[in-house]
N, C-alpha and C positions, 0 to 999 in steps of 0.2 A: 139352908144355906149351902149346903154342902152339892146340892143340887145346883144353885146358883154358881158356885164356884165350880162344877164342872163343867156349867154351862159356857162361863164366860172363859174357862182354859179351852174348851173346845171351840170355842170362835176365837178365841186367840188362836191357837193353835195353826185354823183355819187361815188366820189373816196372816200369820208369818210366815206360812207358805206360800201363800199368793203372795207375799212381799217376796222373798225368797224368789219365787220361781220370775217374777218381773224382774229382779236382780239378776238373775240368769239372764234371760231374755234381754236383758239393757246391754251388760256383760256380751253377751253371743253377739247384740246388733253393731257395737262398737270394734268388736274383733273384727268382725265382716269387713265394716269399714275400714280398719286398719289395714287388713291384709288386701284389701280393694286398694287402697291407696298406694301401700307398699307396689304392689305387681303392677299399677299404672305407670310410678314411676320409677322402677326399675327397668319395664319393657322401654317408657321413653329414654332413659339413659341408655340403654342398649343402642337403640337405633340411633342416638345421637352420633355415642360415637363408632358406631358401624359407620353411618354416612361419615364424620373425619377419615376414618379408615379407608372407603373407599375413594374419599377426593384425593388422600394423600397417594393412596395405589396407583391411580389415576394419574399422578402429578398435578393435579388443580388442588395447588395449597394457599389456602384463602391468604394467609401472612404473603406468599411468596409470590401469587397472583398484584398483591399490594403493591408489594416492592417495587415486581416489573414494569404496574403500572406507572408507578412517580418515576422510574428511571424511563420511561417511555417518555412521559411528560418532561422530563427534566433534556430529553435527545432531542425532542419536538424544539424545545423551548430555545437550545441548543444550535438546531440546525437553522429556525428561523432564523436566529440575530445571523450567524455565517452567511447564511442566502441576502439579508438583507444588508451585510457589510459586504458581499461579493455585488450584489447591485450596484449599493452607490459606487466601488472601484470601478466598475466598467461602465457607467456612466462619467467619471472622472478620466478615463483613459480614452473613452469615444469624444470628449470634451476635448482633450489633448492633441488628440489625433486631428477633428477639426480646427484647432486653433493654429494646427504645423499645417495642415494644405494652405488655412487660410495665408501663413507666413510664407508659403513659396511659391504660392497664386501671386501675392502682392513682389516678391521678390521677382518671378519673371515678369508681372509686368512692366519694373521697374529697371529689368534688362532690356525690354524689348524697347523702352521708351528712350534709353540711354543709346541703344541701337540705333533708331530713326533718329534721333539727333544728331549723331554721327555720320550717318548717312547721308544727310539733308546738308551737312555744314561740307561733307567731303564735294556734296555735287555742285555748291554753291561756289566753292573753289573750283571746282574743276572748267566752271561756267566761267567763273572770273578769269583764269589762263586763258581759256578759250579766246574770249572777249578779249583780252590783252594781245594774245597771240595774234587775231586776228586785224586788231589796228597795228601792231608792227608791222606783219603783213601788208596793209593798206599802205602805212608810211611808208614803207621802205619802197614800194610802187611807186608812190609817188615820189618818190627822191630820183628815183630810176628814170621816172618819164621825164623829170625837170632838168636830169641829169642829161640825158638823149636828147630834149629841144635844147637847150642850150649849146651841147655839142654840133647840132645840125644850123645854129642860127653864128653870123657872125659876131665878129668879138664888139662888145658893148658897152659902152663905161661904165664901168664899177660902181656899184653904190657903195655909201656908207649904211645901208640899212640892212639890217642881218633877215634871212630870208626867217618870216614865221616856223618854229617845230608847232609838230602836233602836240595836243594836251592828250595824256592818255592817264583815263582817271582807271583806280581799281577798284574793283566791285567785293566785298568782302559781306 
């Protein structure tokens, strides 16, 4: 028995150091890994923020790259409605502008028409003198010639009948 029992201490023995030494070796693979893990992500947190460090060196700060763009977009947004309210005004003021020539297009030619009418009614007078002036003229000739044969003829008895005047109409 005695033999048995140092048999089976000595494969015990055996088997706790190979458990043992597995235990090592599980122990060593998982340190590995840890410290593999660790120095991955400690080297990437390094380069992380090296690269912040360098955008901010830089001046390309991603927050303030942000800002400037919505205030870009907000200048944009900005200038359009200006550009688009300065439109419609000077379309309104080209509007204006046309509608003032078109008022003193219609105003001269509303002088010029009052003009020829004045003109037309002055020569239409002037015609009608004319015309009147010129049958005076006629009558009075003729009172002149009636006046000369009568003086050259002798005396004649008198009528009661009144000698005809001219009719002298006016032209207006």
């Amino acid at each position: 028995m005695t033999h048995r029992h140092t048999h089976l201490s000595l494969e015990s023995f055996h088997a706790r150091a190979l458990a043992r030494q597995r235990l090592r070796e599980r122990r060593g693979r998982a340190r590995r890994i840890r410290n593999r893990i660790l120095s991955v992500t400690g080297v990437m947190f390094v380069l992380a923020w090296a690269a912040i460090g360098v955008q901010m060196a830089v001046g390309a700060d991603p927050v303030l790259v942000a800002d400037a763009r919505r205030a870009a977009e907000v200048v944009a947004v900005r200038d359009a409605a200006l550009a688009k309210r300065e439109a419609v005004a000077a379309r309104a003021r080209a509007r204006a502008e046309r509608l003032r020539h078109r008022e003193l297009e219609l105003e001269a030619r509303a002088a010029h028409s009052r003009a020829a009418r004045l003109a037309a009614q002055r020569a239409a007078a002037a015609q009608a003198a004319a015309a009147q002036a010129a049958a005076s003229r006629a009558a009075a000739q003729q009172a002149a010639a009636a006046q000369a044969a009568a003086a050259s003829q002798p005396a004649a008895p008198v009528q009661s009948a009144a000698a005809p005047t001219p009719v002298v109409t006016r032209m207006s």
